[in-house]
N, C-alpha and C positions, 0 to 999 in steps of 0.2 A: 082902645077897643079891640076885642079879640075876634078876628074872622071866624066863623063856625062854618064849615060849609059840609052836606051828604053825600056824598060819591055813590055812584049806584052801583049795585054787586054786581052786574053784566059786565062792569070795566074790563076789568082785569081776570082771568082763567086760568089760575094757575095747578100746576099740578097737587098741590098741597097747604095747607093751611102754613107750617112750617117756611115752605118753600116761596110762598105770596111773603112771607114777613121778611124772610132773606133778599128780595127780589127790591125788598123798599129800601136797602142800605144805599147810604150816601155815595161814599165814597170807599170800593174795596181796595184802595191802599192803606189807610188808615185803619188804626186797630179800633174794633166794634165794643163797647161794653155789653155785657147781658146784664143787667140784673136780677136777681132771683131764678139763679140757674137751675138748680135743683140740683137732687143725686143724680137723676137719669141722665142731667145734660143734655137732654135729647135735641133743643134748638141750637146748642154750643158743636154739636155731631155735625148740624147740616149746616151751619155757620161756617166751620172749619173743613168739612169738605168742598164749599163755597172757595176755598183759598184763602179766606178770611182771619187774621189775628185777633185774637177775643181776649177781652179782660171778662171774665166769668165769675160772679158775685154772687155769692149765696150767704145769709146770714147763719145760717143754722152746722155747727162743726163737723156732724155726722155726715150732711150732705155733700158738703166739701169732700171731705174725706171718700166719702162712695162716687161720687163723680171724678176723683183723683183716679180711681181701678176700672172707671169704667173707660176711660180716655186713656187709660196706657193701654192699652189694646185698639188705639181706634188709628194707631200710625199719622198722627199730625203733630209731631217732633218739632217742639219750639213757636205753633199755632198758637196754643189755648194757656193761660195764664189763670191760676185757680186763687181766689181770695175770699177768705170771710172775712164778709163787712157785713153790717147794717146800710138798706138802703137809703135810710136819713143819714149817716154819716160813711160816703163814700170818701174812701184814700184818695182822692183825684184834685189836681187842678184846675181851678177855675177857670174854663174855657175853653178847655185841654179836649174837649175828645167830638168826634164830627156825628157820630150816631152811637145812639146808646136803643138797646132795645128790654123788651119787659113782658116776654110771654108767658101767660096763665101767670103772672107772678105777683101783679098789684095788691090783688085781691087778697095776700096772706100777709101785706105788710100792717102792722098796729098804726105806725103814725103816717098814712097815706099824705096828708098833703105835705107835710114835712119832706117825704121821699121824694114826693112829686116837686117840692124846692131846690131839695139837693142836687137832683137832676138836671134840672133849669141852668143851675149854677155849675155845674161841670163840662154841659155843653158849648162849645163853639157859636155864638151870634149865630151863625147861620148852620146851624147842627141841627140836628133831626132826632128824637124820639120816637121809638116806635111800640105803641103796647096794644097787644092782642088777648081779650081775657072776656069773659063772659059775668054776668048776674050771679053770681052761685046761690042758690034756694030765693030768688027774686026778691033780695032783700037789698032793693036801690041801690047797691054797691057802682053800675055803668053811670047814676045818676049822679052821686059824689065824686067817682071818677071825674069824670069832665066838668065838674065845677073846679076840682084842683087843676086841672091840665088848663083850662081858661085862665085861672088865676094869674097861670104863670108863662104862659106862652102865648102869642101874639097872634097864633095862626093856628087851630088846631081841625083838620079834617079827619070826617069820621066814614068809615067803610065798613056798615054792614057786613055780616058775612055770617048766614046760618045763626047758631045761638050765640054766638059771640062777636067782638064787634072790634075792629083795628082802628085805632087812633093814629095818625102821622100828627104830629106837634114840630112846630118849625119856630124860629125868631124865639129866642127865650127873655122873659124879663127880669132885666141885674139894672143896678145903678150904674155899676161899674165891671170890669174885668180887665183879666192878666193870664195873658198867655203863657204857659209853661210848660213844664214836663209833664207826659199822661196819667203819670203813677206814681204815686207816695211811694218809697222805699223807705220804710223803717228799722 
C-alpha cells in the first residue's frame, strides 16, 4: 500500500520555487540526477551553485547542446554532467543514485509511467524523487502523475504550492536490485 499524505504550503518558505526543490535533496554528497533539464538548465544553475554534482538529462539533442553554452559560462568546472537520454531509458544503475529530481519536466515526457518506472529503478531503496510541475491547460496531467508515482513508490507526499504542485516520492518498488556505478559509460 502507498502512503499518500498533503503537506500544507505554510511548511516550508522558501525563497524560490527552484530553491524549495534544491532544499529537498537528500544527500549533497552524492551526485543529483535532473531529468528533463532543458536548454536553459535553469534548476541544474541552482543545483550546482548548491555545491551539488548533477547528472543533467535532457532527451531532446538541441537542448543538450544549448545547456552545454549556457553552463560554460556558469564557472561550476567538473559539477554538471550533460547526457541525452530518454527518461524511460536512463544510462544508470539500478539503485545507483540517492535523489533524482524532475522540474516542469514530467509533463513533456510521451511515456510517463514508463519514465516514472525507470526512475524507481535507478533509485536507491531509500532514494528520493522529487517532481515539481503543474496541470498545463487542465488536462489531468497532476492526476495521472500520481497514479504513476503510487504505482511505483511506497511513500509519495504531495506539497501544494500555488499552480503547481511538488511530489517527494521515497521507498521505490523493484523485486530486486544491485548496487553499482552511477553512470553507464558507453
Amino acid at each position: 500500500m502507498t502512503e499518500t499524505r498533503w503537506s500544507q504550503t505554510g511548511e516550508i518558505r522558501p525563497s524560490g520555487e527552484r530553491e524549495f526543490v534544491t532544499s529537498l535533496v537528500l544527500d549533497p554528497l552524492a551526485p543529483v540526477v535532473e531529468v528533463g533539464a532543458g536548454g536553459c538548465a535553469c534548476l541544474t544553475l541552482v543545483l550546482a551553485g548548491q555545491g551539488l554534482r548533477i547528472l543533467a538529462i535532457d532527451r531532446d539533442a538541441d537542448a543538450v547542446a544549448y545547456a552545454q553554452r549556457v553552463l560554460a559560462g556558469a564557472r561550476f568546472p567538473g559539477m554538471v554532467t550533460l547526457v541525452q537520454a530518454d527518461a524511460a531509458a536512463l544510462p544508470l544503475q539500478s539503485a545507483s543514485i540517492r535523489t533524482v529530481v524532475a522540474y516542469d519536466a514530467l509533463h513533456h515526457v510521451e511515456d510517463l509511467r514508463g519514465a516514472v518506472a525507470e526512475i524507481a529503478r535507478v533509485l536507491h531503496p531509500r532514494g528520493r524523487l522529487i517532481v515539481s510541475d503543474w496541470d498545463e491547460a487542465s488536462n489531468g496531467f497532476l492526476g495521472r502523475l500520481t497514479q504513476a508515482l503510487r504505482a511505483h513508490f511506497h511513500k509519495v507526499v504531495v506539497i501544494p504550492r500555488d499552480v503547481r504542485q511538488v511530489y517527494l516520492c521515497e521507498h521505490p518498488r523493484r523485486v530486486a536490485w544491485r548496487a553499482g556505478p552511477w553512470l553507464h559509460r558507453k
